[in-house]
C-alpha positions as CSV (number, residue, x, y, z in Angstrom):
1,X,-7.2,6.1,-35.1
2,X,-7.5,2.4,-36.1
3,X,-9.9,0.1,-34.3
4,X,-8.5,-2.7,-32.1
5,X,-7.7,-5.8,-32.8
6,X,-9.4,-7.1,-29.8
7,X,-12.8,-6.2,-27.8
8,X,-13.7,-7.5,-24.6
9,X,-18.2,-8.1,-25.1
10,X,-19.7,-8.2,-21.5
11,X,-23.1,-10.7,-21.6
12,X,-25.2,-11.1,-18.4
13,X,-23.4,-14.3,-17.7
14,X,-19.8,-13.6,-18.5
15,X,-17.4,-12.0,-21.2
16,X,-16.5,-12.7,-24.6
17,X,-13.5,-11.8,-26.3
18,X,-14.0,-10.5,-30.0
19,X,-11.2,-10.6,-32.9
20,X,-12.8,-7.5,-34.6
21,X,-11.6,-7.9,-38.2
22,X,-12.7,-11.6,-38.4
23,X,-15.9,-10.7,-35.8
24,X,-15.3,-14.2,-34.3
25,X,-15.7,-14.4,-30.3
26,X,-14.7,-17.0,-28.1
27,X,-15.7,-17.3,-24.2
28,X,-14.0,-15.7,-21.9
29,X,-16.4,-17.4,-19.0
30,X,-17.4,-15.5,-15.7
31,X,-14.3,-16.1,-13.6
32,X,-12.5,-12.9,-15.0
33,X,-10.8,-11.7,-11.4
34,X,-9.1,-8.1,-10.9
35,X,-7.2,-6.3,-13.1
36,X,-5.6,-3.1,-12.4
37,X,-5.5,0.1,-13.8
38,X,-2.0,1.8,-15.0
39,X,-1.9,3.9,-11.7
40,X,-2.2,0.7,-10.1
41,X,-6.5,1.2,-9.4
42,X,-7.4,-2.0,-8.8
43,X,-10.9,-2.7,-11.2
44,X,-13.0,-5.9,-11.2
45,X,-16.1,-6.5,-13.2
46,X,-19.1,-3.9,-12.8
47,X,-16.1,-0.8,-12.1
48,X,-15.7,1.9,-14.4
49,X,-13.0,1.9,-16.6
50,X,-12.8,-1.8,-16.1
51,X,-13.7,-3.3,-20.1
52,X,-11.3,-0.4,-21.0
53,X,-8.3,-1.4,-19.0
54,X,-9.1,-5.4,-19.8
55,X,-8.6,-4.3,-23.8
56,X,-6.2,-2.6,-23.0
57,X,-4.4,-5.9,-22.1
58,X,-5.7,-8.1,-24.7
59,X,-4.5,-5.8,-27.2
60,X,-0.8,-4.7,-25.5
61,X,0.4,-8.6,-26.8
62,X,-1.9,-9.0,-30.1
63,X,0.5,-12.1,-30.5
64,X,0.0,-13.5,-27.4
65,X,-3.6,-13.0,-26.8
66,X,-4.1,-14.9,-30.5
67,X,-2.4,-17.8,-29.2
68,X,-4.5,-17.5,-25.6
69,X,-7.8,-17.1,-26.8
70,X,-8.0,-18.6,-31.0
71,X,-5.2,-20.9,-30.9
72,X,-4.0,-22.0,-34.1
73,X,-5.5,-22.5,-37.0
74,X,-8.7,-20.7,-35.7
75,X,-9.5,-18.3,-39.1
């Protein structure tokens, strides 16, 4: 299994958001709400399964997180 492209990095005072073949991070800040499992679990920061579910995201739209988080022109 490959690795993805994306990993959410949890720091004491917020989340970073790491392109793993470049190993570049940008902030993610501390405001990161709910996000909800695919049984429909809700899961907020400090929850099990909760970084898991958030890459999970990220990495469902590669394209679209790029764009989100690096903009262009960001390698």
């Amino acid at each position: 299994m490959s690795q993805p492209t994306f990993s959410v990095i949890e720091y004491s005072t917020g989340f970073g958001l790491q392109h793993n073949a470049t190993g570049k991070v940008r902030w993610m800040g501390d405001g990161v709400d709910t996000i909800f499992a695919e049984d429909g679990t809700p899961l907020w920061p400090g929850t099990p399964g909760f970084i898991k579910a958030w890459e999970e995201a990220l990495n469902s739209n590669e394209d679209e997180t790029l764009e989100a988080y690096f903009g262009q022109g960001w390698e």
